[in-house]
Phi, psi and omega in degrees: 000162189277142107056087189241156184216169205201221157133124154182138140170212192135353162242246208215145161200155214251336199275148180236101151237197197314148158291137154272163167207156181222147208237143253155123151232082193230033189258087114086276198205117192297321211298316195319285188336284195319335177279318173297351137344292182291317155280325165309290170316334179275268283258298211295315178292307215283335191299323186271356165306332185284345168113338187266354192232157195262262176279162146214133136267123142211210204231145155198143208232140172217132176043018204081350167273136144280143180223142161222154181211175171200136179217147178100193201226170192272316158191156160040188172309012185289006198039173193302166167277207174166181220274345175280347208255147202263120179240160159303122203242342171062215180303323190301359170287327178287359165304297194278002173258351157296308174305329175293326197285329179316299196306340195263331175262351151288004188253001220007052176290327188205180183219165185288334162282017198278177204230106164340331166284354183268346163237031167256144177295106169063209226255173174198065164309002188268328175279034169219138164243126185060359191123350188217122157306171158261121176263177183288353189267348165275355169273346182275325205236021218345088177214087180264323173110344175352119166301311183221144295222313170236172141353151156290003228200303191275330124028253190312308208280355159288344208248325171287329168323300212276004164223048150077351207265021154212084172262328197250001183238174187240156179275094209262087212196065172272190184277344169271347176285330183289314193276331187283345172282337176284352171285337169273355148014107164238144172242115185255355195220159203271120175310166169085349214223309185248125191287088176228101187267145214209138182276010175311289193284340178295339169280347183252327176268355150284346195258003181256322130025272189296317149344265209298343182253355191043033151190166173001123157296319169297351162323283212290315186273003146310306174306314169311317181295326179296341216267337165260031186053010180301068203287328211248034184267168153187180185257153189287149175078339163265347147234188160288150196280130197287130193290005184272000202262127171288137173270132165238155189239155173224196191008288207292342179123341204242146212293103168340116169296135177310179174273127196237123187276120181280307195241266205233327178122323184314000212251295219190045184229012168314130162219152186203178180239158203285320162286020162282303191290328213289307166324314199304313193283322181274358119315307168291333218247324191245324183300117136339336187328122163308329192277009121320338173219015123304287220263045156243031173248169181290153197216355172186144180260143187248198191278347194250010167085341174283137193258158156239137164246240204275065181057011162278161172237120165275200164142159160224165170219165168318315170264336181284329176107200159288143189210157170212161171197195200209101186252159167246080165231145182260152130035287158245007171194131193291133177212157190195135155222161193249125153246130197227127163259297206319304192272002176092353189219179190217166168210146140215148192225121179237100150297145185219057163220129178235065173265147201291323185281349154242017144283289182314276187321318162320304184296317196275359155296248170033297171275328155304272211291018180252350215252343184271306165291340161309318182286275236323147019282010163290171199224129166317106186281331165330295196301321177278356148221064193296299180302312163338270215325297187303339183242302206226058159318325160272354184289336181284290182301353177265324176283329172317322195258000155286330201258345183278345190280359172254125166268011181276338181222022170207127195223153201208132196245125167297306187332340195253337172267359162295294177332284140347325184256335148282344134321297192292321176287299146352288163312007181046012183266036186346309195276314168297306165324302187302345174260328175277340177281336172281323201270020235200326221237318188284334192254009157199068186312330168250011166292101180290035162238352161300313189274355145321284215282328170294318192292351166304301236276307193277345198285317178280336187264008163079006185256093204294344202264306201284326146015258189288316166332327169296306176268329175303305172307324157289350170254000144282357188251335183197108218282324182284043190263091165308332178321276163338285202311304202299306203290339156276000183278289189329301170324280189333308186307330198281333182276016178263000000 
């Protein structure tokens, strides 16, 4: 699966209870689930040893069973998150304003082609390049054709939000100023054609919403929500603000400015709770609703293979099957959430740091427990004999290769025995790194970065000539690895 990347948050929560999970037993094998449980929580544990993430929340859905867990601390003595604390969901808000427009064209309230001046107040000749308008479905996939991305004026005040200066003021910004800015517009590109992403449209389509419905967007998207017993999502500014709002932090370390609603709320302006969302996931999962499988199906293709549908990002792969998902980010805080149907499971994960180095650890959690869920009930054998390997390395490396030929109940990732071999070098234990990176080199032979990591392994025990042997090989495998290229260079000198 590609890559996901994301984002959201800001304030505070004080109360700590018990982690919950919820249990269903119509699941494959409980004990299995309850051991995948358990490397969720290490993957989760080992993300926060590195320094860069406060918290994690998350979530997961497999075969009808569910897990939510919360780890780390929100910063300093503020204690962990738990089922009360309320988060900034950011772009993950537009999902849900994709489903209202589904609900509205299976409803024929509107259609994907109607041309957007037909629910706007008087006129706007500017909102065509050449003869083809902007529709409701380029407002779904954001290819409006925009010369610049918003307005000036709503702009600043997006760009002022994100440095603090209305934490304490109010946004003197309507929905009639917005519209009156969109008459100065320019469109530089043919709706439909160009990939540009932007919270505009999504903000235009709440407001054709409020149209078509004769009423309130905080309305119509309440109402969805009771429907999903989603007591505690809301647009930010539709209640008092909760004392339960997770403080986020961002780059610098320092505590993230909230989030603020600018217009209708639809572009980013959502807060929810982790068992909320979770309702969110198992809708998608479970439900029959039509406008579920309206508004994921594709609606643009970009020039880069990615699809969009009713403001979800789509796709399938070999193993997930069809899948769509969704990130979030604010200020202070990272979000993501995965829906896989073919294959049955969900994810979904929120941190509340958004710093470059706790982005990458987001993602890349993220992909260990998604990469889990794929097998599963096959079962990561690395993970399952994650402590062997660290106390009893060859004993470990002999059941690996006895235990991995059933492939029917084990499945095995370099990535989770790279992780491993760098512990034991951590650990000044070189020659055991070096024996999990040869078994490591044997079993994904054609992965040029195993052997990046065994020519390390030989590179710290000083034995230069199997080394370089190592990295000439990951830089015949990959011409752009510069690592390998520097450690062959080096190698060399040293060995002339």
């Amino acid at each position: 699966m590609k890559n996901i990347l994301l984002c959201l948050i800001s304030f505070i929560i004080i109360s700590c209870q018990t982690p919950k999970s919820e249990k269903k037993e119509n699941i494959n094998s409980q004990s299995d689930f309850t051991k995948q449980e358990r490397f969720i929580d290490n993957y989760a544990n080992e993300t926060l040893k590195k320094g860069n993430v406060n918290s994690i929340s998350l979530a997961v859905y497999k075969n009808g069973e569910t897990y939510h867990n919360y780890y780390g601390k929100i910063k300093e003595n503020l204690g962990k998150p738990n089922d009360n604390t309320h988060f900034e969901i950011a772009s993950i808000s537009k999902v849900f304003a994709g489903s209202l427009v589904a609900k509205a064209v299976i409803e024929r309230k509107i259609q994907l082609d109607d041309d957007i001046r037909n629910f706007l107040k008087g006129d706007y000749p500017n909102l065509e390049f050449e003869g083809t308008p902007i529709t409701i479905k380029n407002l779904l996939t954001h290819t409006l054709g925009f010369k610049e991305r918003r307005p000036p004026k709503l702009d600043k005040i997006w760009k002022d939000i994100s440095e603090g200066k209305y934490e304490n003021n109010s946004i003197e910004y309507s929905v009639d100023e917005f519209l009156e800015e969109l008459k100065t517009v320019e469109l530089d590109k043919k709706p439909g054609t160009f990939y540009t992403y932007n919270s505009v449209g999504s903000e235009l389509l709440a407001y054709i919403l409020e149209q078509v419905y004769n009423d309130s967007f905080e309305n119509i998207l309440e109402s969805f929500l009771k429907s999903l017993d989603m007591n505690d999502t809301y647009l930010e500014g539709c209640r008092e603000e909760s004392k339960f709002l997770i403080t986020g932090y961002n780059e610098k370390g320092i505590q993230a400015p909230k989030t603020r609603n600018i217009l209708l709320g639809a572009g980013g302006a959502m807060i929810s709770t982790l068992p909320d969302l979770v309702k969110f996931m198992k809708f998608q999962l479970e439900s029959e609703d039509p406008l579920i499988k309206e508004s994921t199906k594709e609606l643009y293709l970009d020039r880069e293979g990615d699809k969009t549908g009713y403001l979800w990002d789509v796709d399938s792969a070999e193993e997930e099957g069809f899948y769509y998902k969704k990130t979030g980010t604010s200020d202070g805080v990272q979000s993501v959430i995965l829906i896989c149907p073919d294959a049955n499971y969900g994810l979904i994960l929120i941190v509340n740091n958004t710093s470059e180095k706790a982005f990458y650890d987001w993602a890349t959690l993220y992909d260990r427990i998604e990469s889990d869920l794929i097998k599963f009930p096959r079962m990561n054998l690395v993970s399952t004999l994650k402590n062997d390997f660290i106390e009893k390395t060859d004993k470990a490396i002999a059941t690996y290769k006895s235990e991995i030929m059933n492939s029917s109940t084990y499945y095995a990732k370099a990535r989770d025995l790279n992780v491993i071999g760098y512990q034991l070098i951590r650990e000044n234990r070189v020659e055991d790194a070096i024996k999990v990176f040869e078994l490591m080199t044997s079993e994904f032979s054609d992965n040029p970065y195993v052997y990046d990591s065994l020519g390390e392994g030989y590179f710290k025990n000083e034995n230069y000539k199997k080394a370089l042997e190592n990295y000439e090989k990951s830089f015949a495998l990959d011409s752009t690895n510069t690592n390998a290229k520097e450690y062959i260079s080096r190698i060399r000198k040293i060995l002339e």
